[in-house]
C-alpha positions, -999 to +999 in steps of 0.1 A: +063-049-119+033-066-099+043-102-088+026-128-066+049-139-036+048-174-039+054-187-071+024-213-071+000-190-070-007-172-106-027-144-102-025-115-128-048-083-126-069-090-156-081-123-136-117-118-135-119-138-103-096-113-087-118-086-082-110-072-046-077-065-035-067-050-001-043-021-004-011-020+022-001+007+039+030+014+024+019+005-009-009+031-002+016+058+009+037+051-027+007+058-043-004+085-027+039+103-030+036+096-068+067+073-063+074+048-094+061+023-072+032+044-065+023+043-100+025+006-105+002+004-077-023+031-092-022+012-123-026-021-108-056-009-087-079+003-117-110-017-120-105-031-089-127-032-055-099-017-031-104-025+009-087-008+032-081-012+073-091+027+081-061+027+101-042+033+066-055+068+065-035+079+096-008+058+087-005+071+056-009+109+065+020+106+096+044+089+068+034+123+046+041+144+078+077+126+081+084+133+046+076+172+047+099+172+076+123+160+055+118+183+029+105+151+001+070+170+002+062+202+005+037+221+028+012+227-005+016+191-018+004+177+017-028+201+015-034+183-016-022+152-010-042+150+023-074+161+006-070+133-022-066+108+012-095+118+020-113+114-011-096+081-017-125+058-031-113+030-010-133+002+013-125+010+048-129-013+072-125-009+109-093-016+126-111-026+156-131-055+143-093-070+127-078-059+163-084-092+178-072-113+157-046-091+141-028-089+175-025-124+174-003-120+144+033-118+164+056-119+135+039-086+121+038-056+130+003-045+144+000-025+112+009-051+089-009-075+111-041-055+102-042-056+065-032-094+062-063-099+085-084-078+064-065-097+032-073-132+048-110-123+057-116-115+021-100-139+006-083-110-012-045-102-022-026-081-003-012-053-029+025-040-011+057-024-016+070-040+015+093-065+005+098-076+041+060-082+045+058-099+013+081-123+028+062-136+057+026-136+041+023-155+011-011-137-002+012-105-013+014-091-042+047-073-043+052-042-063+087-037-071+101-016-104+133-032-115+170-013-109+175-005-141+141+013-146+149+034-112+164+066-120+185+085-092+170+110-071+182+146-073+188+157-040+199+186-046+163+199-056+142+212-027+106+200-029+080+222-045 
């Protein structure tokens, strides 16, 4: 389920006047794991200009990194999964040119801080599965899949 933040603001993704939208880090790693998140995300982002700080990238490949460590992904689904990174068809933008400004943005984390600069230059929404980002800036789109649709993980089940 893709919601806007604050309440006042109705934005749906078939709004032709919402053509860009900048993609979140951890909404970009959700995508990127397959999680059911992830593919709200993927199907939110189709047909839409996607922008990107090109700090994501690295972000988005240590989270990977963490996860093979911790046995969620294997050592072949990184290869893949980095290569598809790579390929991603996404905007980048520097990191550098948002740095100033970003930094500025105390309440964030410089990560965060980065995309909602990128978001507020564009006068784009910020697409994220970051509840807790979604909370401080009101330009979020927050990607959430309800309990009941969540199944449980099996743990027992090493990664492939």
């Amino acid at each position: 389920m893709v919601r806007p933040w604050r309440r006042s603001r109705r934005w749906t993704w078939g709004d032709p006047t919402a053509e860009a939208v900048v993609l979140e880090t951890s909404a970009f790693l959700d995508l990127m794991v397959g999680t059911a998140e992830g593919q709200i995300v993927g199907d939110a982002l189709r047909g839409k200009a996607v922008h990107v700080s090109d700090h994501c990238a690295v972000a988005v490949a240590q989270g990977l990194l963490v996860m093979v460590g911790r046995g969620i992904v294997s050592r072949s689904q990184l290869r893949r999964k980095i290569r598809l990174l790579a390929a991603a068809p996404f905007a980048p933008h520097p990191a550098a040119t948002l740095l100033e400004a970003a930094w500025a943005r105390t309440s964030l984390r410089l990560g965060d801080a980065l995309c909602v600069e990128l978001s507020q230059r564009l006068r784009a929404p910020l697409l994220t599965t970051d509840s807790r980002l979604a909370t401080v800036w009101p330009d979020c789109l927050l990607v959430t899949v309800p309990a009941e649709l969540v199944e449980a993980p099996d743990l027992g089940r090493p990664a492939s």
